[in-house]
C-alpha positions as CSV (number, residue, x, y, z in Angstrom):
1,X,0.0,0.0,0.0
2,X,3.0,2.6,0.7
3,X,1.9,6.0,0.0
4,X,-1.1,4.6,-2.3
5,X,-4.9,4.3,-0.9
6,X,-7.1,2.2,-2.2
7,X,-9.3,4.7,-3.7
8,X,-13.3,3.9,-4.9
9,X,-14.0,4.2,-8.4
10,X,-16.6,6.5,-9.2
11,X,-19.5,3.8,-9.6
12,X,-22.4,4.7,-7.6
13,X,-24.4,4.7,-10.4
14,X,-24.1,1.4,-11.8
15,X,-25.7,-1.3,-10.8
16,X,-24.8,-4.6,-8.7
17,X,-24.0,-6.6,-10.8
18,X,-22.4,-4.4,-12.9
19,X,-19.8,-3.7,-9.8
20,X,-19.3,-7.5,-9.2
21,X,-18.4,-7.7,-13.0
22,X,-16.7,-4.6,-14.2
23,X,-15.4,-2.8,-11.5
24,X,-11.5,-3.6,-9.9
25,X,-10.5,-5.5,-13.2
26,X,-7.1,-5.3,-13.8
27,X,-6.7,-4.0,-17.6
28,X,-5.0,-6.6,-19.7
29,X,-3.4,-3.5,-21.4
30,X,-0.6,-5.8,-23.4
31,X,-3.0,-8.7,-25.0
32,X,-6.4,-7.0,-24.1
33,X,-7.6,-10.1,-22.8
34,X,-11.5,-10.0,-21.3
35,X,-10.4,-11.8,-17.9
36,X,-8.1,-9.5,-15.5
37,X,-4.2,-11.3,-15.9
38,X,-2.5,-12.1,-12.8
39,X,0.6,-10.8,-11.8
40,X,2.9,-13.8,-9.2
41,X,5.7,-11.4,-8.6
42,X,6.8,-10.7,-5.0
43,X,9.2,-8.8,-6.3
44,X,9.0,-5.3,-7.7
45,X,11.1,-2.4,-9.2
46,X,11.9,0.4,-6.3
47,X,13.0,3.4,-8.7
48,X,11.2,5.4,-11.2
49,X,7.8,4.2,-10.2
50,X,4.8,5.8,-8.5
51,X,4.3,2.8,-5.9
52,X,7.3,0.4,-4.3
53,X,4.9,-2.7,-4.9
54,X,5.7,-5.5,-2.0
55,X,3.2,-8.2,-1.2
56,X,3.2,-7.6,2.4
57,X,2.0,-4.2,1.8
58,X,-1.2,-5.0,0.5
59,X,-0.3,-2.9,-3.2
60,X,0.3,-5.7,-5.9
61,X,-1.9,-4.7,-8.6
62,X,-4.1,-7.7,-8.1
63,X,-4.7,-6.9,-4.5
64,X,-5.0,-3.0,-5.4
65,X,-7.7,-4.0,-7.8
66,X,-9.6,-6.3,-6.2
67,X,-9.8,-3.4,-2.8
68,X,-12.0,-1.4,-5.6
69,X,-14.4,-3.9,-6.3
70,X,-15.0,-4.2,-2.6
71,X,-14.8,-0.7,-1.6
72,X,-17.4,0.1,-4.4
73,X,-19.8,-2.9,-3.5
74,X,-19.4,-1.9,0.1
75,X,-20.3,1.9,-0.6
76,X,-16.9,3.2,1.1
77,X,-13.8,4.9,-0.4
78,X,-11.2,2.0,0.4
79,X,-10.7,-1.6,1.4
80,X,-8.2,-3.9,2.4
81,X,-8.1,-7.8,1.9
82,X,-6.4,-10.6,4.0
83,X,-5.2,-13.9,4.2
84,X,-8.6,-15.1,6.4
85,X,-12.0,-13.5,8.1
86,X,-10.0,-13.6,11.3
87,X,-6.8,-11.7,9.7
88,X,-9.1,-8.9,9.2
89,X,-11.4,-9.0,12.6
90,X,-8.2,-9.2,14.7
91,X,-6.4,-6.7,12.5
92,X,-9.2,-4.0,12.2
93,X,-9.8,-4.7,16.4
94,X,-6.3,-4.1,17.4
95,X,-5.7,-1.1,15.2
96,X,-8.4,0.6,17.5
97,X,-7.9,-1.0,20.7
98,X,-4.6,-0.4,22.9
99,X,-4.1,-0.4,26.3
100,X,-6.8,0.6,28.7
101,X,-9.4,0.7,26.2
102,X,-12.7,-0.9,26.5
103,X,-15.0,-2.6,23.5
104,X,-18.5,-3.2,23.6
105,X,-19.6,-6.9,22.0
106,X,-22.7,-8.0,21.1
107,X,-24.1,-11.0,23.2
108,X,-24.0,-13.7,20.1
109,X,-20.7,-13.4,18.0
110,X,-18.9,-16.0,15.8
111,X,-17.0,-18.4,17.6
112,X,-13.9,-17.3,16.9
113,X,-14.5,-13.5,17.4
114,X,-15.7,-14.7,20.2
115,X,-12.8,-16.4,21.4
116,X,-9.8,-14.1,19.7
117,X,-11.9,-11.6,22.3
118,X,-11.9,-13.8,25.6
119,X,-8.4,-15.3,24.9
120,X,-6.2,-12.3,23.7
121,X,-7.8,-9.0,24.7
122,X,-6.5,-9.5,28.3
123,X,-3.2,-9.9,27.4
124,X,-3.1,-6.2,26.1
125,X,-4.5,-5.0,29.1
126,X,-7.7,-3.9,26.3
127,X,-11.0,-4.7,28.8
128,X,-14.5,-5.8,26.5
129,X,-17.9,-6.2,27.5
130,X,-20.7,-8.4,26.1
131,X,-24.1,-7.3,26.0
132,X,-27.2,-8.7,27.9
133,X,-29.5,-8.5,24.3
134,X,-28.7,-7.2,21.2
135,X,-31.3,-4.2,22.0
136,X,-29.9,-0.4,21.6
137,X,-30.6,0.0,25.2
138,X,-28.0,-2.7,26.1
139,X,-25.3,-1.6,24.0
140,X,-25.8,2.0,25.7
141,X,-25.4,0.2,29.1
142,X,-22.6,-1.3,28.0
143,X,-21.1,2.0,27.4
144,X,-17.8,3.3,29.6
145,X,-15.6,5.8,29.8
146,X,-13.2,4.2,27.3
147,X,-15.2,2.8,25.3
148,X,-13.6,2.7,21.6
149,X,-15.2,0.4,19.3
150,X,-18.6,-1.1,19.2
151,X,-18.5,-4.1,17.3
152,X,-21.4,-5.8,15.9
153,X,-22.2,-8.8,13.8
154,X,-26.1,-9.3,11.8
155,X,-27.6,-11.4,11.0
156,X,-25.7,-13.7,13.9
157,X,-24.0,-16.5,13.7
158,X,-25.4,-19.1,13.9
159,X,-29.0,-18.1,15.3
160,X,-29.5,-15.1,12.7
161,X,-30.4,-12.7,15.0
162,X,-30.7,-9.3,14.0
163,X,-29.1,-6.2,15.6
164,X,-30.6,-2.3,14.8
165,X,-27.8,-1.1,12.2
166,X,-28.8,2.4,12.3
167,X,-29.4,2.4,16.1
168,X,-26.3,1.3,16.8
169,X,-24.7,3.8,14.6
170,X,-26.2,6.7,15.9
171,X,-25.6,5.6,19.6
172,X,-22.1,5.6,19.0
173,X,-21.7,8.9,17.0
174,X,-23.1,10.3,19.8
175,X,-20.4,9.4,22.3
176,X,-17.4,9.2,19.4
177,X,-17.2,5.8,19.2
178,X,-15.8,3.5,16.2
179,X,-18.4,0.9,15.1
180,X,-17.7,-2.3,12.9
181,X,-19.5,-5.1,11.4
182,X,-18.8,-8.5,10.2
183,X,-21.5,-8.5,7.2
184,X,-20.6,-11.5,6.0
185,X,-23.9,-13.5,6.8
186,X,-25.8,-10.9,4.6
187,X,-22.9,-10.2,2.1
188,X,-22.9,-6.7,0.4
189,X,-25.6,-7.8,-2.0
190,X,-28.2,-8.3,0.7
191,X,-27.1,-5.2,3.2
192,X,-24.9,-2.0,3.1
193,X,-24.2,-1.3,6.7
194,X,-22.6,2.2,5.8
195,X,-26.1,4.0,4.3
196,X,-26.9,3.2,7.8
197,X,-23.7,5.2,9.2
198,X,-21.9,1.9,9.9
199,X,-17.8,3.0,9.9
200,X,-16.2,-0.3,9.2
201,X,-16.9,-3.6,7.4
202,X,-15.8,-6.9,8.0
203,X,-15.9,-9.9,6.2
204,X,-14.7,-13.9,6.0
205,X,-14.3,-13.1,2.1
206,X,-14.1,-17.1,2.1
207,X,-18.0,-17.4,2.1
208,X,-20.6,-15.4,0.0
209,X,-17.3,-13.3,-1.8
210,X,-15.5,-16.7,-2.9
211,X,-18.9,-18.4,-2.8
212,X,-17.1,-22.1,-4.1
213,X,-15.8,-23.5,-0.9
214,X,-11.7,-23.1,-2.1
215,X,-10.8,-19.7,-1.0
216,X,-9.8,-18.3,2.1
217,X,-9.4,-14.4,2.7
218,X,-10.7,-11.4,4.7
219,X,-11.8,-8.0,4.0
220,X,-12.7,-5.0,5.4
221,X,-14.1,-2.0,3.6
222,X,-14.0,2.0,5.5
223,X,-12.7,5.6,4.9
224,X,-9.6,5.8,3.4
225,X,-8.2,7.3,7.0
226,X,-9.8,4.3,8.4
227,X,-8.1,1.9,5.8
228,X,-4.9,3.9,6.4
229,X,-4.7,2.9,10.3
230,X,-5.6,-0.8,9.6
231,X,-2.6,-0.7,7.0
232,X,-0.7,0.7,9.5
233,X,-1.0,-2.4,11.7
234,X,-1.7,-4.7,9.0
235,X,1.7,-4.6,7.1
236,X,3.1,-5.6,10.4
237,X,1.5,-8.6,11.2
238,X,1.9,-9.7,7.9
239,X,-1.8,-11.1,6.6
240,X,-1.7,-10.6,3.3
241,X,-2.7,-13.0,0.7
242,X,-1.6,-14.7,-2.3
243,X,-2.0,-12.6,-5.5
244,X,-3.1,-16.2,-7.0
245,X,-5.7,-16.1,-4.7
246,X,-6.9,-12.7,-5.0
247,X,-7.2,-13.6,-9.2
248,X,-9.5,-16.2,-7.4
249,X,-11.8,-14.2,-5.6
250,X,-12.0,-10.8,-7.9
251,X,-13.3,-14.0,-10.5
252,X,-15.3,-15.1,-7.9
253,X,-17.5,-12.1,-7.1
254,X,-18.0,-11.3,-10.6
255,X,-20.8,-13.7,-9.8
256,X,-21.8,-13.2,-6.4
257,X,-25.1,-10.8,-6.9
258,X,-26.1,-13.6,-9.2
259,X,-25.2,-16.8,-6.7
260,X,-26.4,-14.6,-3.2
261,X,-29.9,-13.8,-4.8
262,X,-30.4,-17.0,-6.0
263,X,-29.4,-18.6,-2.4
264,X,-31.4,-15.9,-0.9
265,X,-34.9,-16.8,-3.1
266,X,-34.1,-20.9,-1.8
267,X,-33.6,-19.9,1.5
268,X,-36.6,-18.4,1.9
269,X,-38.5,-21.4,0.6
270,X,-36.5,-23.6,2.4
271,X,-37.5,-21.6,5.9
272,X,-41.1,-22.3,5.0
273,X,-41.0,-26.0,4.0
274,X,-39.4,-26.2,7.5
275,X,-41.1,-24.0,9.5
276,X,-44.0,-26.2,8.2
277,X,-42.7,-29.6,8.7
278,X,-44.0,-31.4,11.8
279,X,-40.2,-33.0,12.8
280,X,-38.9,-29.4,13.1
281,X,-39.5,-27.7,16.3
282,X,-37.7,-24.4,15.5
283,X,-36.5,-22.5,12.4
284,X,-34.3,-19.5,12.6
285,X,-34.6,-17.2,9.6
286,X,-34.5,-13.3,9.6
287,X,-37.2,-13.7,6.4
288,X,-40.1,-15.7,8.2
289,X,-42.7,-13.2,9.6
290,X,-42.4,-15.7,12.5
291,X,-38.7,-14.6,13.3
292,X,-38.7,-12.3,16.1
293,X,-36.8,-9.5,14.0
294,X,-38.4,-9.8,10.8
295,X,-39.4,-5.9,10.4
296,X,-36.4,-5.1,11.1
297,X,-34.8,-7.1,8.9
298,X,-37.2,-6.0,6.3
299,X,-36.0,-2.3,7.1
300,X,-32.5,-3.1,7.0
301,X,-31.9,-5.3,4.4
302,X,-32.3,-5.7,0.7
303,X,-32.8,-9.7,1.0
304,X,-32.6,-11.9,4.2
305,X,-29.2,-14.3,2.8
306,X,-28.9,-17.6,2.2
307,X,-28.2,-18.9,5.9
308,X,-30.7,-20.6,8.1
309,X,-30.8,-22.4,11.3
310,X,-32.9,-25.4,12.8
311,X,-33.9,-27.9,15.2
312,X,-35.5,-31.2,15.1
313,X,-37.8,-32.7,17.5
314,X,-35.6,-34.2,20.3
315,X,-36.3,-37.6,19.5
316,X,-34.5,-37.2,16.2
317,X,-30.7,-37.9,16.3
318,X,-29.1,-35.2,15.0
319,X,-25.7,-36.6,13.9
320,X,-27.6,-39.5,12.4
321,X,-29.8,-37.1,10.3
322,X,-26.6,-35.6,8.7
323,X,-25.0,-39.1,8.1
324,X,-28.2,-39.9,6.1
325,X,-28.2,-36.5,3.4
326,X,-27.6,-37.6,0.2
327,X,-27.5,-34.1,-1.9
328,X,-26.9,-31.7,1.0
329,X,-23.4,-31.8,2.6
330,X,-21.9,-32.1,6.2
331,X,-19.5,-29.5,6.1
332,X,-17.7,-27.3,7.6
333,X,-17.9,-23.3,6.4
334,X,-20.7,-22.0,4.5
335,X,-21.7,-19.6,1.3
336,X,-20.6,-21.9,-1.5
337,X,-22.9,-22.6,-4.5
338,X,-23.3,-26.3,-2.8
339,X,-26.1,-26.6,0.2
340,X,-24.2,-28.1,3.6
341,X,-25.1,-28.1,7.1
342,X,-22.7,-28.7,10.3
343,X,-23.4,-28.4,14.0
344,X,-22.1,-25.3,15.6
345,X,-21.8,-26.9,18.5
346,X,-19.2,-29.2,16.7
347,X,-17.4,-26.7,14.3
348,X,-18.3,-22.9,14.2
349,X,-18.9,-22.8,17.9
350,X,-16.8,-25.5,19.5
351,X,-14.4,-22.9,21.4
352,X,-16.9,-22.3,23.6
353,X,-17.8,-23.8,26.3
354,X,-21.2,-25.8,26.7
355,X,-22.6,-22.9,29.1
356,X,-20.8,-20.0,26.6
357,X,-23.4,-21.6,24.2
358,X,-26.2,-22.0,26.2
359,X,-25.8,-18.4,27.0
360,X,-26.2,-17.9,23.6
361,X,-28.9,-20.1,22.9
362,X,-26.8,-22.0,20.9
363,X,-28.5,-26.1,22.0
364,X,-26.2,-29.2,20.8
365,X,-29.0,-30.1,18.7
366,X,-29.1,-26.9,16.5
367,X,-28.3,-27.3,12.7
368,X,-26.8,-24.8,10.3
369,X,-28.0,-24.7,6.8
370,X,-26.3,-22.7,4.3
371,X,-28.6,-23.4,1.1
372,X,-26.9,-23.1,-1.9
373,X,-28.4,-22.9,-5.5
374,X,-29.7,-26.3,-6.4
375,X,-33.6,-26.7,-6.8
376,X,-35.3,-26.5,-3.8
377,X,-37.1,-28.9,-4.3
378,X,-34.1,-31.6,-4.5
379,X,-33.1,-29.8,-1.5
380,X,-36.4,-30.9,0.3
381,X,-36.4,-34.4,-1.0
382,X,-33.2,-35.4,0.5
383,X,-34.0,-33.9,4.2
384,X,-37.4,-36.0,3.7
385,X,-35.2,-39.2,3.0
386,X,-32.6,-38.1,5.7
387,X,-35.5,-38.6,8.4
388,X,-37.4,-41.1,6.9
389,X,-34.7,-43.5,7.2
390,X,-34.2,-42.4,11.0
C-alpha cells in the first residue's frame, strides 16, 4: 500500500451486478484479454515508479484491484483484503484498541471472534464487555468511559439474530465511538451497513465473496483514513494473501449478486418447508414473519441471505440425520454454491464452552443450513429421506 490508498472508483451509479463484473478489473493492457491477468511477482522495481509494490504491503496490482471492487460494492472509499475473516477481525480490532481501552460486543458473535476476544484481549491490558440482548438500550449500558469500538455482527451466527444497524450507529456517534460489522452472513448484496452510518466492514471473504468453498481471505471496507490505520497495523502482522488467490476471488465475485440472490430466493423457501414440517421444532430465519426480527430485517436489508438455522424434535438424532443426506453436505464453512449443514456446536462454535453456548442459545441439537443454489425442491427431497430412514 505505501503512499497509495485504495481509492473507490466512481460507480455509484451502476448497478450490482455491474460492480461484481466490471469494477477492480485489472486492464490486460498488453493482449487486451476479457479476464483481468495475474501478476505472481513478490518482487518489484523500487525506482522510477509511482508505488514500491511488496506483497506484504497489500499494493500488488491484483490486490489493489480487487480493494475497488470491494470498496465500491461496500459503498466506502477504500478496502483492504487478508489472508482469512480472522486476519481482518483481529487486524481491524487491534488497530483501534490499545491499552486501557474498552470494546462493547454484542451478546452472540462468531466463535472465533468470540474467542480471539476472551483469549487475547487480556493480554493487552484492552478490557470488553458483552451485552445482555442485542437491544440499543443494552449496548448504551454497555457503554464506559473508554469505550472505543462497538462491534457488531447481523444477522448472527449461527442463530440469525438481527441487531438495529442504524441504532447502533447513531448511539455511537453520539459518544465518538468506532463501530464495525462483520457482514458477511448478509454479504454486500443483501445489506450496506454504511447507508446506515456503519464505519467499518468486515468480512470472512471465504463465504458469500468466494462463494465455491476453495478460498480463504478477509476484508474489510472503510474511509480511506480508516483503511490507512488498519494498513498501518496490518503490514506488520503480515496477513496478506496470495496474488493467486486474489485472481481467485476478484473471479469469484463477478458472480456473487447472481449466486447470493439465487441462495437468498431458496432460503426463503426452504425456511417455510421447514417451518412447516412437523419434525422441526424451531427454524431461525431473519425472512419468516415468525422470526422475532423480521421488520427489522425487512428495514434493513435488501434480501434476508442464504443462511438458516434449525432444530429437530428431540427424539430425532441429529448426527444421524446428517449421516443420512444424500444431496446436501456435512461440512464445515458456509456460502458456497453447494447446500451443507454442520453443527455449531461441533465446528463454528466448539471454542466455547457448553454454558458459553447456552448463554447464547446455541442447543447441541441446533443445525446450520447454508442453502446453496440447487432446486429446492431436490433440496427438500433429500432432508425428507434423511428422516425417513431415521
Amino acid at each position: 500500500m505505501g503512499n497509495q490508498i485504495f481509492s473507490m472508483e466512481k460507480s455509484n451509479k451502476l448497478g450490482i451486478n455491474t460492480i461484481c463484473t466490471h469494477v477492480g478489473e485489472v486492464k490486460d493492457e498488453q493482449f487486451k484479454g476479457a479476464v483481468s491477468p495475474i501478476y505472481l511477482s513478490s518482487s518489484y522495481q523500487f525506482y522510477d515508479v509511482d508505488i514500491k509494490r511488496y506483497p506484504r504491503y497489500f499494493n500488488t496490482p491484483n490486490q489493489e484491484a480487487l480493494c475497488r471492487k470491494i470498496a465500491a460494492l461496500e459503498k466506502t472509499e477504500s478496502a483492504l483484503i487478508f489472508g482469512s475473516g480472522m486476519a481482518a477481525i483481529s487486524t481491524t480490532l487491534m488497530a483501534f484498541l490499545q491499552q486501557g481501552d474498552h470494546v462493547v460486543l454484542q451478546q452472540t458473535l462468531y466463535g472465533g471472534t468470540y474467542n480471539l476476544v476472551v483469549e487475547e484481549f487480556h493480554k493487552f491490558g484492552i478490557e470488553y464487555t458483552f451485552t445482555n440482548s442485542l437491544a440499543v438500550d443494552d449496548f448504551k449500558t454497555a457503554i464506559q468511559p473508554n469505550t472505543k469500538v462497538i462491534f457488531i455482527e447481523t444477522p448472527s451466527n449461527p442463530l440469525l439474530k438481527i441487531v438495529d444497524i442504524q441504532g447502533v450507529a447513531a448511539l455511537a456517534k453520539e459518544h465518538g465511538i468506532i463501530t464495525m460489522i462483520d457482514n458477511t452472513f448478509a454479504s454486500p448484496i443483501n445489506q450496506t451497513p454504511a447507508d446506515f452510518g456503519i464505519d467499518i466492514m468486515i468480512h470472512s471473504a471465504t463465504k458469500y465473496m468466494g462463494g465455491h468453498s476453495d478460498i480463504l481471505a478477509g476484508a474489510v471496507a472503510a474511509s480511506e483514513n480508516h483503511i490507512q490505520k488498519i494498513w498501518n497495523l496490518a503490514k506488520n502482522l503480515g496477513g496478506s494473501l496470495s496474488d493467486f488467490t486474489v485472481w481467485m476471488l476478484e473471479r469469484s465475485m463477478k458472480t456473487m449478486s447472481l449466486r447470493v440472490r439465487r441462495q437468498s430466493e431458496n432460503a426463503l423457501k426452504m425456511a417455510h418447508y421447514l417451518e412447516s414440517n412437523t419434525n422441526v421444532a424451531k427454524v431461525y430465519y431473519p425472512g419468516l414473519p415468525s422470526h422475532e426480527d423480521y421488520e427489522l430485517a425487512v428495514f434493513q436489508m435488501e434480501d434476508f441471505g442464504g443462511m438458516l438455522s434449525f432444530e429437530l424434535n428431540e427424539e430425532i438424532d441429529t448426527m444421524d440425520f446428517q449421516r443420512n443426506l444424500q444431496l446436501i453436505k456435512p461440512s464445515m464453512s458456509l456460502a458456497g454454491i453447494e447446500s451443507t449443514v454442520l453443527s455449531p456446536s461441533q465446528t463454528s462454535h466448539a471454542l466455547l464452552s457448553e454454558e458459553e453456548r447456552a448463554a447464547q442459545g446455541i442447543k447441541d441439537g441446533l443445525i446450520r443450513f447454508s442453502v446453496g443454489i440447487e432446486e429446492t425442491e431436490d433440496l427438500i427431497a433429500d432432508i425428507e429421506q434423511a428422516i425417513a430412514r431415521l
